[in-house]
mmCIF file of the N, C-alpha and C atoms, coordinates in Angstrom:
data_MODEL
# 
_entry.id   MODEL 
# 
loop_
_atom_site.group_PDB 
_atom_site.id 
_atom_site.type_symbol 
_atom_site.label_atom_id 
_atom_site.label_alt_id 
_atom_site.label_comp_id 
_atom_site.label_asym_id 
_atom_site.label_entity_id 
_atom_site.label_seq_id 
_atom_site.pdbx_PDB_ins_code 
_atom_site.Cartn_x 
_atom_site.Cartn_y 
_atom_site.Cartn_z 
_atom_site.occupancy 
_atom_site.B_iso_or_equiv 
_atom_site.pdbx_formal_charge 
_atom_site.auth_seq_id 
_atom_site.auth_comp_id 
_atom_site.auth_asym_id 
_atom_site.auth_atom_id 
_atom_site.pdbx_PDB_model_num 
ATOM 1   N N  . UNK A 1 1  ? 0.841   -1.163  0.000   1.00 0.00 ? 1  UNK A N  1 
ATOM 2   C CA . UNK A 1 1  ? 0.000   0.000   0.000   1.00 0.00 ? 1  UNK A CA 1 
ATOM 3   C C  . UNK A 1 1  ? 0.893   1.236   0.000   1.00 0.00 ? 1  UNK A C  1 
ATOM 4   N N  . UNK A 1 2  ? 0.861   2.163   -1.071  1.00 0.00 ? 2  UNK A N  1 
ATOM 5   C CA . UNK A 1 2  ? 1.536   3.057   -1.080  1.00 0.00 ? 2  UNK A CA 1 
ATOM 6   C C  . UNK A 1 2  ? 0.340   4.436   -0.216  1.00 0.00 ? 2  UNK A C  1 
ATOM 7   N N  . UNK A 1 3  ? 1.158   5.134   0.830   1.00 0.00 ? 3  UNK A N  1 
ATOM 8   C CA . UNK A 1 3  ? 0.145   6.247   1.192   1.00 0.00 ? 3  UNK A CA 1 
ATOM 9   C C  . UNK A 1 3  ? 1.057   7.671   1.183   1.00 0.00 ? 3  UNK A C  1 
ATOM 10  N N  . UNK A 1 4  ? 0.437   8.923   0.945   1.00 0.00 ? 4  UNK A N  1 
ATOM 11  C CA . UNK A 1 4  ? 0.771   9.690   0.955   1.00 0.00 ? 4  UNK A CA 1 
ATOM 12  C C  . UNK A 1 4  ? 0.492   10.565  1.697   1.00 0.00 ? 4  UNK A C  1 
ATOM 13  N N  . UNK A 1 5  ? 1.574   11.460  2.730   1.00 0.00 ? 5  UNK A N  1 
ATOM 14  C CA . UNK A 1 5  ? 1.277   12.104  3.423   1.00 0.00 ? 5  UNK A CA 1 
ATOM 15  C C  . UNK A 1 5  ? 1.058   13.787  2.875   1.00 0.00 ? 5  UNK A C  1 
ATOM 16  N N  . UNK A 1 6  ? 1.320   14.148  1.978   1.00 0.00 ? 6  UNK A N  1 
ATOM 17  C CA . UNK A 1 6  ? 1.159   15.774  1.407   1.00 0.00 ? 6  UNK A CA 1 
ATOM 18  C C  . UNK A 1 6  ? 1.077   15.794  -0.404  1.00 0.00 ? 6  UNK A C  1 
ATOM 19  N N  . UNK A 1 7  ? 0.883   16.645  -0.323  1.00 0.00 ? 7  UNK A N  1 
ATOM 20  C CA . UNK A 1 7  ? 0.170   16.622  -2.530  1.00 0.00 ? 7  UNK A CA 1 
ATOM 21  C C  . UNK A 1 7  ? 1.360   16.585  -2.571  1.00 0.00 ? 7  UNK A C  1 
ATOM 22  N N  . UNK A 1 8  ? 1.953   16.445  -3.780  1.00 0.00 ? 8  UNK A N  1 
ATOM 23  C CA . UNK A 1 8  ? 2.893   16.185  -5.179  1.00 0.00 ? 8  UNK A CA 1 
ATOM 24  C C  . UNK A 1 8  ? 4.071   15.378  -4.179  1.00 0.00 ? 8  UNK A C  1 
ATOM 25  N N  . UNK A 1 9  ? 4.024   14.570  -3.012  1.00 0.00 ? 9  UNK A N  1 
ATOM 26  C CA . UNK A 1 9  ? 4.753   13.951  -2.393  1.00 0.00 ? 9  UNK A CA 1 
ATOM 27  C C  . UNK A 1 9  ? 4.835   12.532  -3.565  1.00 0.00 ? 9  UNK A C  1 
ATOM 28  N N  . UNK A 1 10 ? 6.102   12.082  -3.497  1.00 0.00 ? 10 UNK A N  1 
ATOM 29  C CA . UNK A 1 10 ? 6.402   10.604  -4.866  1.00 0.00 ? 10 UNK A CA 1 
ATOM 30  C C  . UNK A 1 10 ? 6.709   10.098  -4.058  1.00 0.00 ? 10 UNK A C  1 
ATOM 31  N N  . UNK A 1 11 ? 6.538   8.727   -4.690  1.00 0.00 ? 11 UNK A N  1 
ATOM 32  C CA . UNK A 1 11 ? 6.743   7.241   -4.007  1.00 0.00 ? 11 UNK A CA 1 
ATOM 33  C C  . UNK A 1 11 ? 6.940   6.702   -5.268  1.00 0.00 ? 11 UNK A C  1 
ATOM 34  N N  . UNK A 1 12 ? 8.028   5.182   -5.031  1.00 0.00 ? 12 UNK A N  1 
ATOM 35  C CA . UNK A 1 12 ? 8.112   4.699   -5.738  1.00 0.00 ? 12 UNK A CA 1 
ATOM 36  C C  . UNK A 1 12 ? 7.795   3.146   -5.689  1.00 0.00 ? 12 UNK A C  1 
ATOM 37  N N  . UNK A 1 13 ? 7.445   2.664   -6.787  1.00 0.00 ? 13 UNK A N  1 
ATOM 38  C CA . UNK A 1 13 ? 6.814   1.116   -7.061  1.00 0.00 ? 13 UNK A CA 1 
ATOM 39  C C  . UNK A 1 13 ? 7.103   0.491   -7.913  1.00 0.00 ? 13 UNK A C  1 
ATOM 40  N N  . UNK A 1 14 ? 7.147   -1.037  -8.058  1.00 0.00 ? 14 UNK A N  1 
ATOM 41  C CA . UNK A 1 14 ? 7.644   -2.085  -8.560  1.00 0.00 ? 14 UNK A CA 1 
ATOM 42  C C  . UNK A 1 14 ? 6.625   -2.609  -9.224  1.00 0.00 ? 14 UNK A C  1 
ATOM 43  N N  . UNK A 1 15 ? 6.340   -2.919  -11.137 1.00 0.00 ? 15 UNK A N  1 
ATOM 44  C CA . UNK A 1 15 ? 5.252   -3.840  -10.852 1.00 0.00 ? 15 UNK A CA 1 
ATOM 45  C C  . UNK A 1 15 ? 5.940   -4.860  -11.954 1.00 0.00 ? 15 UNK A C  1 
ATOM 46  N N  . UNK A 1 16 ? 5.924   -5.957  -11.664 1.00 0.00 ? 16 UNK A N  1 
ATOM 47  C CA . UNK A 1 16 ? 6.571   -7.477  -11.988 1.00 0.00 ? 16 UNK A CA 1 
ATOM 48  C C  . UNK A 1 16 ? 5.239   -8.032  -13.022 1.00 0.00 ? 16 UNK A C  1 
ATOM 49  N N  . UNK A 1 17 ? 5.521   -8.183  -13.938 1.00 0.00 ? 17 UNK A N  1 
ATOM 50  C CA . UNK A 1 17 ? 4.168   -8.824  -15.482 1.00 0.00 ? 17 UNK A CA 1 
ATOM 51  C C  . UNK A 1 17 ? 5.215   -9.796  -15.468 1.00 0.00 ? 17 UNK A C  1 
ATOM 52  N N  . UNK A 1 18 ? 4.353   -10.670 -15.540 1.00 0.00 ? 18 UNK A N  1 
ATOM 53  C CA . UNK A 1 18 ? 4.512   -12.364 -15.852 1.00 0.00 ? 18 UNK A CA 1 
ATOM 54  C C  . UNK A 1 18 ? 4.033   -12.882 -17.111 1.00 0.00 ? 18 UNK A C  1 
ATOM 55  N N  . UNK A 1 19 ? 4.781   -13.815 -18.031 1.00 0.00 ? 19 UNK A N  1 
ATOM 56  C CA . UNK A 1 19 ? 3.907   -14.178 -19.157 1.00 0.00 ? 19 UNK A CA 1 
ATOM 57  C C  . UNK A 1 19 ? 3.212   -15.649 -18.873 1.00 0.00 ? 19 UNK A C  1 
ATOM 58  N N  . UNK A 1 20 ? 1.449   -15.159 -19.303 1.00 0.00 ? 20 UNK A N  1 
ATOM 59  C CA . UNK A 1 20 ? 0.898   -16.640 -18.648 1.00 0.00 ? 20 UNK A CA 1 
ATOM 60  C C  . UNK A 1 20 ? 1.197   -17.565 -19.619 1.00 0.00 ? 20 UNK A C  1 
ATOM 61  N N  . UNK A 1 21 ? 1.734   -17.873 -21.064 1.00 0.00 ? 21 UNK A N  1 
ATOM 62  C CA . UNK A 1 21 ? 1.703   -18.363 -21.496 1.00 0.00 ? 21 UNK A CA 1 
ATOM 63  C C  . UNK A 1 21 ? 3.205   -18.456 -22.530 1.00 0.00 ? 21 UNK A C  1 
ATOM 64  N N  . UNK A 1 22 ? 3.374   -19.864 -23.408 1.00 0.00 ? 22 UNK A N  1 
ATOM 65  C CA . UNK A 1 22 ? 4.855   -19.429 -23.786 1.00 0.00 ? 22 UNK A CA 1 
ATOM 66  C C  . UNK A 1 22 ? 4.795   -18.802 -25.032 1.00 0.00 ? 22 UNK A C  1 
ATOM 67  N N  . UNK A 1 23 ? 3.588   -18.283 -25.543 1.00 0.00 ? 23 UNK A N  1 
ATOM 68  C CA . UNK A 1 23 ? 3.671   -17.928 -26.883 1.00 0.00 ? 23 UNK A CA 1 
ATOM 69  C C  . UNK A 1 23 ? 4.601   -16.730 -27.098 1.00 0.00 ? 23 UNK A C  1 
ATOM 70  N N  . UNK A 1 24 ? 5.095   -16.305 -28.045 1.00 0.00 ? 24 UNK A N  1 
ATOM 71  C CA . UNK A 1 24 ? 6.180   -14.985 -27.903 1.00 0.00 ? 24 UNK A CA 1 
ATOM 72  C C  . UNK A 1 24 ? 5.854   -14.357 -28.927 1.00 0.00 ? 24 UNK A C  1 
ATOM 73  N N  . UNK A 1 25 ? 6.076   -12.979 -29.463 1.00 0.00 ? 25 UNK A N  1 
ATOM 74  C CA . UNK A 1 25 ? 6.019   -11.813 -30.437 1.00 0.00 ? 25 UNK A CA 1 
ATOM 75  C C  . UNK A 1 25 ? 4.312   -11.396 -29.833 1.00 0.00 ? 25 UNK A C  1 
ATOM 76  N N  . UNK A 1 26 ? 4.161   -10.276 -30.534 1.00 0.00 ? 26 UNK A N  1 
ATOM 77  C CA . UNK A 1 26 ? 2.489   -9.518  -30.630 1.00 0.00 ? 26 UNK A CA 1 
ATOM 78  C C  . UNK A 1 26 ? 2.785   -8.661  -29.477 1.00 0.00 ? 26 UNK A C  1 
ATOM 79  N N  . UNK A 1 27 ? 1.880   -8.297  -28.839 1.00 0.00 ? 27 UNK A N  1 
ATOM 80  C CA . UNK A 1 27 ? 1.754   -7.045  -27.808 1.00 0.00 ? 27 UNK A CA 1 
ATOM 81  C C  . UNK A 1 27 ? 0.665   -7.750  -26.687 1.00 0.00 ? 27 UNK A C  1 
ATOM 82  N N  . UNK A 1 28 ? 0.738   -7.408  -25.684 1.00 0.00 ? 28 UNK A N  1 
ATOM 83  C CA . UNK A 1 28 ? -0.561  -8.000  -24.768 1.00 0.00 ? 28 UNK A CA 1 
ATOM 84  C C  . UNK A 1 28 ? -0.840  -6.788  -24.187 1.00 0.00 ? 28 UNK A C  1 
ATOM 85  N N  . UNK A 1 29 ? -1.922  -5.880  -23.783 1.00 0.00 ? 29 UNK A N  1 
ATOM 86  C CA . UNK A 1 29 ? -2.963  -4.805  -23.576 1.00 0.00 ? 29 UNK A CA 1 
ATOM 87  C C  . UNK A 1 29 ? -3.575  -4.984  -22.316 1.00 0.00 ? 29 UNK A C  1 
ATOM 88  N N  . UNK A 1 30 ? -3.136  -4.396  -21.228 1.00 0.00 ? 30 UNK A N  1 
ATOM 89  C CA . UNK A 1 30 ? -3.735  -4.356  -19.891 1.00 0.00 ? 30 UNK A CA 1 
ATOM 90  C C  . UNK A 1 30 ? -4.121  -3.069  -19.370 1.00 0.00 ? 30 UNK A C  1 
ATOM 91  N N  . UNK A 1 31 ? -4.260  -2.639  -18.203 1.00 0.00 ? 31 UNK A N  1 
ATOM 92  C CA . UNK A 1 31 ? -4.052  -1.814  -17.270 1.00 0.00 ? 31 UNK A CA 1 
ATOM 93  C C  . UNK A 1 31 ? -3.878  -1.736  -15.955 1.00 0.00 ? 31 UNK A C  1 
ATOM 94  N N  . UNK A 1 32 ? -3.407  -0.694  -14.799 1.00 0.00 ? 32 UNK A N  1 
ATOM 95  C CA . UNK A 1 32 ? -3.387  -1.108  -14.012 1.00 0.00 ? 32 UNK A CA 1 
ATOM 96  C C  . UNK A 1 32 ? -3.747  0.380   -13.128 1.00 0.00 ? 32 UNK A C  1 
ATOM 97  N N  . UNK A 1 33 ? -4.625  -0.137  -11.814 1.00 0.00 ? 33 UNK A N  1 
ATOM 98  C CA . UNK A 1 33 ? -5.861  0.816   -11.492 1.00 0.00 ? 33 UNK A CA 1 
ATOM 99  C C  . UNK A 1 33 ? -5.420  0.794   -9.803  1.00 0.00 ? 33 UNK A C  1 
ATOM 100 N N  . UNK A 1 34 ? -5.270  2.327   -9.409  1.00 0.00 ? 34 UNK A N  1 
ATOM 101 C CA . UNK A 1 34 ? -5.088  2.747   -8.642  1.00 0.00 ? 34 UNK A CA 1 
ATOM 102 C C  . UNK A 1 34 ? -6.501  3.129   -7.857  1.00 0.00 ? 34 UNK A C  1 
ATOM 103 N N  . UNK A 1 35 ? -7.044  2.696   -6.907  1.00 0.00 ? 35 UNK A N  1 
ATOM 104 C CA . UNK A 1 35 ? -8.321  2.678   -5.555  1.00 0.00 ? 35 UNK A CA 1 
ATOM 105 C C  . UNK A 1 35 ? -7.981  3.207   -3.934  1.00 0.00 ? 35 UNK A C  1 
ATOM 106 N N  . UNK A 1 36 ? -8.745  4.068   -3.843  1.00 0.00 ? 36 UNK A N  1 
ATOM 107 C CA . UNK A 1 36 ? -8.774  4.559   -2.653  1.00 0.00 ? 36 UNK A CA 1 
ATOM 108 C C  . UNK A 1 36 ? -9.940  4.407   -1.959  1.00 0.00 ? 36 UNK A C  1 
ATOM 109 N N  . UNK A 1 37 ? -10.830 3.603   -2.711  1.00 0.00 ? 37 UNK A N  1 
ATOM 110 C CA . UNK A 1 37 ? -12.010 3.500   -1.810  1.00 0.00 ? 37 UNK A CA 1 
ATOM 111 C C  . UNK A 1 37 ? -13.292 4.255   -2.751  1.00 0.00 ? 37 UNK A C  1 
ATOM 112 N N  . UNK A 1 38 ? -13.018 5.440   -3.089  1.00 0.00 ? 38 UNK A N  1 
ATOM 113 C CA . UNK A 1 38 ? -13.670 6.497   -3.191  1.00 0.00 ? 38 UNK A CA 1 
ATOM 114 C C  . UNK A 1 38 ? -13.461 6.964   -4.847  1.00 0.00 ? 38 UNK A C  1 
ATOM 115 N N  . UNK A 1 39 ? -12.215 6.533   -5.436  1.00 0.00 ? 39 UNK A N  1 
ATOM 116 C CA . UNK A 1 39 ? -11.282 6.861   -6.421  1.00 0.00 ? 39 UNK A CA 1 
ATOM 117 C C  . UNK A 1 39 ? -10.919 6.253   -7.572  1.00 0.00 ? 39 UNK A C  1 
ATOM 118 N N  . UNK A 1 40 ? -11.010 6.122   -8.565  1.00 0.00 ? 40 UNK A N  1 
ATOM 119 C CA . UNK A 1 40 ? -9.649  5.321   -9.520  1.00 0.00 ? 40 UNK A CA 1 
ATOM 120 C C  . UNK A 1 40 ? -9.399  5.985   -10.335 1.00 0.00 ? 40 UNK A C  1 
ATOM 121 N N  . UNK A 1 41 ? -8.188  5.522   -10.369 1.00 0.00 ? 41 UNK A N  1 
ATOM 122 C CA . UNK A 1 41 ? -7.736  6.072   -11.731 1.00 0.00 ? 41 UNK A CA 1 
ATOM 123 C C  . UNK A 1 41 ? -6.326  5.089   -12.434 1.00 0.00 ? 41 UNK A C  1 
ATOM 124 N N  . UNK A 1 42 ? -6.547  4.993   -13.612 1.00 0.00 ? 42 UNK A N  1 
ATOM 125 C CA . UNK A 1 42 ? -6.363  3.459   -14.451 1.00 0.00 ? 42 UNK A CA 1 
ATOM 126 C C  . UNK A 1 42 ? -5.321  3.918   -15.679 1.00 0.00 ? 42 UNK A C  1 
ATOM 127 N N  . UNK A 1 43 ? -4.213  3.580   -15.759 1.00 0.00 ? 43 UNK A N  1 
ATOM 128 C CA . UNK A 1 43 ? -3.044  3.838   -16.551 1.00 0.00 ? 43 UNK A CA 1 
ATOM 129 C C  . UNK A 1 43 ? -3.268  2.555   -17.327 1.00 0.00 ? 43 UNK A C  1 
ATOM 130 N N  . UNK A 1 44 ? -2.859  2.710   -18.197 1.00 0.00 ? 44 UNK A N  1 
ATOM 131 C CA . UNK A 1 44 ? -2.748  1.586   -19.486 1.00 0.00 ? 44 UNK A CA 1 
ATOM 132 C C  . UNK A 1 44 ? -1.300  1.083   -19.605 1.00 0.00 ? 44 UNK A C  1 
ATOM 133 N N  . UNK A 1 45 ? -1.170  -0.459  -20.206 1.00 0.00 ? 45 UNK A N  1 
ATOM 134 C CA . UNK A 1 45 ? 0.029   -0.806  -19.326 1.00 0.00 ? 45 UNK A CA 1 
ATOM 135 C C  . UNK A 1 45 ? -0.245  -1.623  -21.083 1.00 0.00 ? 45 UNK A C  1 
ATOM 136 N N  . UNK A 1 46 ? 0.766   -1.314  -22.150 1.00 0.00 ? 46 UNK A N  1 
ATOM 137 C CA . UNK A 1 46 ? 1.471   -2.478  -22.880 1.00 0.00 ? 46 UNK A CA 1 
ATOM 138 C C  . UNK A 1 46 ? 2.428   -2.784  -23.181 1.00 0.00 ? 46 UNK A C  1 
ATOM 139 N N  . UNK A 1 47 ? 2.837   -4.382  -23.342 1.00 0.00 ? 47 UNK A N  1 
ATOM 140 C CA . UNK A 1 47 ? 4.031   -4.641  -23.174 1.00 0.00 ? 47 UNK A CA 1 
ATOM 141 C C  . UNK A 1 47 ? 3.929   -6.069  -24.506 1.00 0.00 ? 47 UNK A C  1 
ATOM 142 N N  . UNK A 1 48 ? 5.273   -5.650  -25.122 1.00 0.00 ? 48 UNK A N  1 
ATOM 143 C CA . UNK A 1 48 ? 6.024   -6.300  -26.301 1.00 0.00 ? 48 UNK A CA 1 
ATOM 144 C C  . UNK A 1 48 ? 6.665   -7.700  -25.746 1.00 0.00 ? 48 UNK A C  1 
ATOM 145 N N  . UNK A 1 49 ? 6.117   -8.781  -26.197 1.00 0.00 ? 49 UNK A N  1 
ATOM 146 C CA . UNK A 1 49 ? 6.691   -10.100 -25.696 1.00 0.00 ? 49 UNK A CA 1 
ATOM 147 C C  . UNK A 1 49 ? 7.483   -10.129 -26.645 1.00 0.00 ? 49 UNK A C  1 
# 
């Protein structure tokens, strides 16, 4: 859980993508969504096998 104590305060994070499968080449199309309860907000995440 990343928390922040004051506006434009940074933190930094790790995020580890796994391939579920062994196929290789193409692009795979995700995102990944930040919740506060109250909140989201959802960055788009693609990545080149």
């Amino acid at each position: 859980m990343l928390k922040f104590e004051y506006v434009g305060q940074e933190k930094v994070f790790k995020v580890v993508i796994i391939r579920a499968n062994r196929k290789q080449g193409g692009y795979v199309f995700g995102q990944l969504t930040w919740c506060d309860g109250k909140h989201n907000v959802t960055s788009p995440i693609v990545v080149k096998q």
